[in-house]
N, C-alpha and C positions, 0 to 999 in steps of 0.2 A: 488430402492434406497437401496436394499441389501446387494449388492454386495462390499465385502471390500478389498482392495489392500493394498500393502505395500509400502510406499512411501522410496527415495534414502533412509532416515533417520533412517529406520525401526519402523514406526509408523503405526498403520494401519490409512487406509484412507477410509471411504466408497467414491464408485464409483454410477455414473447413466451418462447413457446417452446423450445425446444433445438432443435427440427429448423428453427425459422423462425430462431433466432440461426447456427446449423448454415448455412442454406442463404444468409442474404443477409449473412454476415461484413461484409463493408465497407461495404453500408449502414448498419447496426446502429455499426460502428464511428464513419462518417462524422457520423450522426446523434447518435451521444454528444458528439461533438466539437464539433459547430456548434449542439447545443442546452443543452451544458454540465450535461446532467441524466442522473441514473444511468438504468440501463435493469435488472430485474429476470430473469434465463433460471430460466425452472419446466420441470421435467421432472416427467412425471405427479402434475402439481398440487402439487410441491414444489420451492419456491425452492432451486438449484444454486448459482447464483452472482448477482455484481452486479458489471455492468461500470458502471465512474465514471469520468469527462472526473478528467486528470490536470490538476492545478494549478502552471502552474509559479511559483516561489520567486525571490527573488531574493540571498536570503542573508540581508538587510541587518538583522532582528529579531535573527539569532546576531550576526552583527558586531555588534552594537550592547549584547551582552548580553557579550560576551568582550570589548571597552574596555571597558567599567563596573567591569571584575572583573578586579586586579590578577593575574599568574601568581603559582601561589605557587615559589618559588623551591627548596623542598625535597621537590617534586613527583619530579623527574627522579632523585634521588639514591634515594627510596623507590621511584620504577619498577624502576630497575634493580638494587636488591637483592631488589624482590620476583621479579625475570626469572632472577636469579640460585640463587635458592631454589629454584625448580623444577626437580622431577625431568622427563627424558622421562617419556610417556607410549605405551606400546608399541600398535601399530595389531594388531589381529588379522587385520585383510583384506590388510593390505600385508606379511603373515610367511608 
């Protein structure tokens, strides 16, 4: 898990493996989490994936953004005639 690249952005990115992300999961997991920084998995010298420490939220940007912003009132009346317009639409897997 050394090995660090430069990502399109020019950030470095440490790199590993698939068989080294494969073999030590909860390391690999442990270490996103307590160093808050993505880790890069190459399989035969091509980047597969990108594990990144989730951020948690706490709402309050939306809350703060839906009080600012009166509902509009003729919202619900257009919902549901547009719900009303519609046809089914027939499943092929479920017939």
């Amino acid at each position: 898990m050394d090995a660090v690249a430069i990502s399109d952005n020019l950030i470095s990115v440490k790199r590993l493996s698939a068989t080294e992300a494969s073999r030590n999961f909860a390391e690999v997991l442990n270490s996103v989490e307590r160093g808050g920084e993505p880790l890069l998995v190459v399989r035969r010298g091509r980047a597969v994936a990108k594990i990144s420490p989730v951020h948690a939220e706490s709402g309050k940007d939306l809350k703060d953004v839906l009080r600012s912003h009166r509902p509009d009132r003729e919202w619900a009346g257009e919902l549901r005639e547009l719900r009303e317009s519609l046809e089914p639409v027939a499943d092929p897997w479920r017939d």
